[in-house]
C-alpha positions in Angstrom: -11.0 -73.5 54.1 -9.5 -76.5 56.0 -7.1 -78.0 53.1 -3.8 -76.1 52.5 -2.9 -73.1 51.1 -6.1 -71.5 49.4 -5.7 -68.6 47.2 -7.6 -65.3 47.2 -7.1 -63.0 43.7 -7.6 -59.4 44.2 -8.3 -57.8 40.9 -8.9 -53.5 41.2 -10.9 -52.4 38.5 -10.8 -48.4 37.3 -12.7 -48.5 34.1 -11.6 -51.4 32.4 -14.4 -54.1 32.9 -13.8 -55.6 29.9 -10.0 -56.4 31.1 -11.3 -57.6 34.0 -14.0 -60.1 32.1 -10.8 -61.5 30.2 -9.0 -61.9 33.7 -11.7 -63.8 34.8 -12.1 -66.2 32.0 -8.3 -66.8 32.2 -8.8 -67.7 36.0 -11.3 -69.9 35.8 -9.0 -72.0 34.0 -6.7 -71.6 36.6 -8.8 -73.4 39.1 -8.7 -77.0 37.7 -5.0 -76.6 39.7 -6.1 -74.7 42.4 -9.9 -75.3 42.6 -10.0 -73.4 45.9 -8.8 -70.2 44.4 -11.3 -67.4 44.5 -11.2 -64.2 43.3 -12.7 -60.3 44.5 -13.0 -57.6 41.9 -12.7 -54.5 43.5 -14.5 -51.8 41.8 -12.1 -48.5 42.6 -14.9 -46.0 42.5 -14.8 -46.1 38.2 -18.4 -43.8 38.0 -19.2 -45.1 34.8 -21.0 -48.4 34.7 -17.9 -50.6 35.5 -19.7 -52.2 39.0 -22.7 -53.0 36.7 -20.9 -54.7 34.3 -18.5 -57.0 36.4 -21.6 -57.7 38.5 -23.5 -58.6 35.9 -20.6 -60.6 34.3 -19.9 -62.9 37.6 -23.2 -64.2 37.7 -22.4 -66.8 34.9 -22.7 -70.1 36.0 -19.4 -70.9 35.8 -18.0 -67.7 38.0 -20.7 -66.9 40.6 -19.4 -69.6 43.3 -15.9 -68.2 43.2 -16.0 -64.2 42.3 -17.5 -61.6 43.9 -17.4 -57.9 44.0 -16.6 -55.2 45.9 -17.7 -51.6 44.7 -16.2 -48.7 46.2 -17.6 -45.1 46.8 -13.9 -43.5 45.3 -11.0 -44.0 43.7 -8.8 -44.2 46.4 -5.9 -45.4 44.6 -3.9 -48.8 44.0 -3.1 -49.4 47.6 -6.0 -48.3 49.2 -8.5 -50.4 47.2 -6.1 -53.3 47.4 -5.9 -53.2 51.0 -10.1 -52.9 51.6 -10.1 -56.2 49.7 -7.0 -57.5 51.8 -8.5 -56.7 55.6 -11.9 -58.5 54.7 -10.2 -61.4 53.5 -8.3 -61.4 56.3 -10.5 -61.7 59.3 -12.7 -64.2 57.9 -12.9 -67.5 59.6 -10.4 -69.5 57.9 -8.1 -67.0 55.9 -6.6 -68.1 52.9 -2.6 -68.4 53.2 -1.4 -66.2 50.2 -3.2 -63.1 48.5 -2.8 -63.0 44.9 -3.1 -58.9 43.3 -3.7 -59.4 39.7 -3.8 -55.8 37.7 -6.8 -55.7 35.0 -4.2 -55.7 32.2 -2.5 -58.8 33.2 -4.1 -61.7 32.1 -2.3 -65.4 33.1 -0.9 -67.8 31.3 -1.6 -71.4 32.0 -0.1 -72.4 35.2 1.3 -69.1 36.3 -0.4 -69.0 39.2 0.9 -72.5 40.7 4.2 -71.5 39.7 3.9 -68.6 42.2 2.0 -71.0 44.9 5.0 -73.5 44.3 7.8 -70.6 45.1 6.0 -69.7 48.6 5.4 -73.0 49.4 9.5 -73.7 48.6 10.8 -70.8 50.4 9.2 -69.9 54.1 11.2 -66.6 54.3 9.6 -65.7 51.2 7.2 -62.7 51.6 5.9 -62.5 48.2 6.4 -63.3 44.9 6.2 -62.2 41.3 5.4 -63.1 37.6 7.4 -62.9 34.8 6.1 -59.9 32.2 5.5 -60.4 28.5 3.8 -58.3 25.9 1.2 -59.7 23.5 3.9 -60.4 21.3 6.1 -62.1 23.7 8.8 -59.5 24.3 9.7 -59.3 27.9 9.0 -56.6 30.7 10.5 -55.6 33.2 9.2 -57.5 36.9 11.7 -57.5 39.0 13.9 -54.7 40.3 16.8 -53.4 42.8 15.4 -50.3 45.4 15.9 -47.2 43.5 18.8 -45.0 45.1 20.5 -41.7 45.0 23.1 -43.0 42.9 20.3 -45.2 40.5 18.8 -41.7 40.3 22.0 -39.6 39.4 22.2 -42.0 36.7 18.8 -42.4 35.8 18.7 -38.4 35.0 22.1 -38.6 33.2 21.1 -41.9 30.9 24.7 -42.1 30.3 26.4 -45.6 30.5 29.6 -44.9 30.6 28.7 -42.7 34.0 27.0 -45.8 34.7 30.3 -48.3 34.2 32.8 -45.0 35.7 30.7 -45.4 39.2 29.8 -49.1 39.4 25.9 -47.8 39.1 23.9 -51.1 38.7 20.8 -51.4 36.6 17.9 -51.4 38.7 16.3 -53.8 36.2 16.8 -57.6 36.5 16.0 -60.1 34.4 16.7 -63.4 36.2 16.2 -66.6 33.5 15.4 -68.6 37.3 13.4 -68.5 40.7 15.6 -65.9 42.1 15.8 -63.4 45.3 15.3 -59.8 44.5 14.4 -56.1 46.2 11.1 -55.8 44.7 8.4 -57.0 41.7 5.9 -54.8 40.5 2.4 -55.3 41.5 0.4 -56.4 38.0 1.3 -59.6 39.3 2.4 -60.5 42.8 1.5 -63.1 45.1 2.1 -62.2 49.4 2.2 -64.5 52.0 -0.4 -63.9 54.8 1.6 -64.2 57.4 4.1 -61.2 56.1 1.0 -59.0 55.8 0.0 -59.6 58.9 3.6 -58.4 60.5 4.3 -55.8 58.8 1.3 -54.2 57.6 -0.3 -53.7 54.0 -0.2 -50.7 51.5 0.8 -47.4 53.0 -2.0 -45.6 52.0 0.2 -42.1 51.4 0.5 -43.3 48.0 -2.2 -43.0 45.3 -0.2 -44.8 42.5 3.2 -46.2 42.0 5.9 -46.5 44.3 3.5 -48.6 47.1 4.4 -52.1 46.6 8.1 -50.7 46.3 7.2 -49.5 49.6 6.1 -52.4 50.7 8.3 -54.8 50.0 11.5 -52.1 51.1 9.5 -53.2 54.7 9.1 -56.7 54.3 12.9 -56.6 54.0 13.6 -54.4 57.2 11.4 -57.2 58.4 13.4 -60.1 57.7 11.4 -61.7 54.8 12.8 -61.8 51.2 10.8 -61.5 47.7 11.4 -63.7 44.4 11.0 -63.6 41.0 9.6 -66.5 39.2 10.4 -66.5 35.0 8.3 -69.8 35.4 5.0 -67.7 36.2 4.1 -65.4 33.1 1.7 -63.1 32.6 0.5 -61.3 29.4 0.6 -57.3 30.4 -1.3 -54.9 28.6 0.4 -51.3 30.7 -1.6 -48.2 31.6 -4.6 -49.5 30.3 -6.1 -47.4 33.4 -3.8 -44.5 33.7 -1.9 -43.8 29.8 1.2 -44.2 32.0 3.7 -47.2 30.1 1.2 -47.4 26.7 3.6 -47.8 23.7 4.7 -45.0 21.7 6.5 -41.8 22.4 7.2 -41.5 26.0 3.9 -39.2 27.5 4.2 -36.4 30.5 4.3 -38.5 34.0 0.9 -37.3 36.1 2.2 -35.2 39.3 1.0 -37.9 41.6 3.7 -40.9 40.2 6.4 -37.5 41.4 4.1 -37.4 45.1 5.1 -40.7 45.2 8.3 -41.4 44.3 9.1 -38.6 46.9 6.9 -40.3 49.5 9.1 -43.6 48.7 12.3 -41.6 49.2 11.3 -39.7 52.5 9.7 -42.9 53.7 12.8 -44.9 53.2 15.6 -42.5 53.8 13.9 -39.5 55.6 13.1 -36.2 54.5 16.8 -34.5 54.1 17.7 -38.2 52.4 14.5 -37.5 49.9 16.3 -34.1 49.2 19.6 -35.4 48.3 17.9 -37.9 45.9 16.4 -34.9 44.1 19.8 -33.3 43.9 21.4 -36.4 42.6 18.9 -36.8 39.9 19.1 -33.1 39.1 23.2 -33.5 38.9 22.4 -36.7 36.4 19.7 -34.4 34.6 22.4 -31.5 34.0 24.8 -33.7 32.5 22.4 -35.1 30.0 21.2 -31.7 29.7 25.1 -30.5 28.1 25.2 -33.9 26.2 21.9 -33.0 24.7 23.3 -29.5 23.3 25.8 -30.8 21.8 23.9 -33.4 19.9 25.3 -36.3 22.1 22.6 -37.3 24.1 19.9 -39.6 23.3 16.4 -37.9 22.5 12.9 -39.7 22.6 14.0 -41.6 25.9 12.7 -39.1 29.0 9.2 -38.4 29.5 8.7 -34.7 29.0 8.5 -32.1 31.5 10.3 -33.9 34.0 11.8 -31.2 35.5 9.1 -29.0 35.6 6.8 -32.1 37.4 9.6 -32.7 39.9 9.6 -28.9 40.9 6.2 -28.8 40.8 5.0 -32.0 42.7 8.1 -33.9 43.7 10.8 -31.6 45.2 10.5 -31.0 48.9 9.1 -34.0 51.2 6.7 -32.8 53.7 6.1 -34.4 57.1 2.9 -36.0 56.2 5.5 -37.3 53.6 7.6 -39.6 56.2 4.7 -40.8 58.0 3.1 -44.0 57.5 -0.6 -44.1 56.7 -3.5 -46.8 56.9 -0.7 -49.4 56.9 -2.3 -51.3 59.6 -4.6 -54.6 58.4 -6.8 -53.4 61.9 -7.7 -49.8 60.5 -11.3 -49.8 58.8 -12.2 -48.1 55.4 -11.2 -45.1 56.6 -10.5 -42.2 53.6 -7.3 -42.7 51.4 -4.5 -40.4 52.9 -2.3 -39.4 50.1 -5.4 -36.5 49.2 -4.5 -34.6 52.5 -1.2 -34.2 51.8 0.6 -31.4 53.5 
């Protein structure tokens, strides 16, 4: 790996081989650009034939110099399998200079890739990068994002907009038309710089799911880097094709583990007693919408159900396994994921 700035795609793989096949294929036309760009498909412990098939898939003639797989025991969760893939990577010889995570349901568009190479190579301070979203039928998605807060909370539980213009509450979606600096972009399509992983550390591994590359990226900034958006990089995203979580139609129950970690964010970012006051904010925004609801004022169709009930149940009260980091370090071996011992 002696010329500049070789790419490594990590793709994690929970039951969607077939995803992952279409990935590929889109890749591999990717590399005409970037012909040093290879790729690892990390199998996160699936248990139903999913290994098999991507292993059998890769040996094509036209993948087998460039992919390779990884198959994991368990599903240890986004971070966790991401970050197995990242530390081998890593201490090879000659390391590549940015790692590219690419989720199963995101599949490139021509170019997007370079367009994300071209940003890092542009911006030194830059610790990572992200895509542009669109649906199959072109509609955008939202990629790029402000850090949630106690007051993006108070109004995220009240969904009322003139709370939101009576407080000065801010969106916490963007949706920059330009290359442009924001807190964070979500992970089905992210380039990192090496060297920013190597100084701050890679995916706390106190998250199963959701939340992490928040998590990661709220360090990078403490750190001194930055993180852009690039329209000019688009990616097709399927959503939830692994979890159910973000597939179109009526909103669906969130699973207890995305509440586990949007508490872990908070007490992680904010400390435990911080954590707590988000919760009461949200639950002040979630009364108000709760009186606007009964008298036929509020908006109906828009909250996933049960939220209250998942917040109480998995979500209140940070713990101090909560505010610790976990398996952050790109030194630490494949040691078990730590969100499972929580307590």
């Amino acid at each position: 790996m002696s010329a500049p700035n070789p790419v490594a795609v990590i793709i994690v793989n929970y039951r969607t081989p077939e995803l992952v096949a279409e990935n590929l294929e889109a890749l591999a036309a990717e590399r005409a650009a970037l012909p040093r760009l290879f790729a690892m498909v990390v199998d996160g412990g699936s248990a139903d034939g999913s290994a098999a098939r991507i292993a059998e898939f890769i040996t094509r003639p036209d993948l087998r110099d460039w992919v390779c797989l990884r198959a994991l025991d368990v599903n240890g969760g986004f971070g966790w399998a991401n970050n197995q893939a990242i530390r081998e990577i890593l201490c090879v010889p000659s390391p590549p200079d940015y790692i590219y995570l690419l989720n199963p349901d995101a599949v490139v568009r021509p170019g997007a890739i370079k367009r994300l190479v071209e940003a890092l190579d542009a911006d030194a301070q830059a610790a990572a990068v992200g895509s542009r979203l669109v649906d199959h039928e072109g509609s955008l998605l939202g990629a790029a994002f402000r850090f949630p807060s106690a007051a993006s909370e108070f109004a995220r539980g009240a969904d009322t907009a003139g709370i939101n213009r009576l407080f000065g509450i801010m969106p916490l979606r963007l949706d920059p038309t330009e290359r442009t600096r924001v807190d964070w972009v979500t992970g089905a399509s992210v380039m990192f710089r090496a060297e920013a992983l190597r100084q701050v550390g890679v995916f706390d591994e106190g998250f199963f799911l959701y939340f992490e590359e928040v998590d990661l990226m709220h360090r990078l900034h403490e750190a001194g880097w930055h993180v852009l958006h690039e329209p000019a990089s688009a990616v097709v995203h399927v959503g939830g094709a692994s979890t159910g979580v973000g597939v179109a139609g009526p909103p669906r129950p969130l699973p207890d583990y995305w509440y586990c970690s949007r508490l872990r964010y908070f007490a992680r970012t904010r400390g435990r007693f911080g954590a707590a006051l988000v919760n009461l904010c949200w639950l002040a925004g979630k009364s108000i919408w709760a009186l606007r609801s009964m008298i036929g004022m509020a908006p109906s169709g828009r909250h996933p159900p049960h939220e209250l009930s998942g917040l109480f149940r998995a979500g209140l009260w940070p713990l101090k396994h909560d505010v610790q980091p976990h398996g952050t370090s790109l030194d630490a071996g494949r040691s078990p994921p730590a969100w499972h011992t929580r307590a």
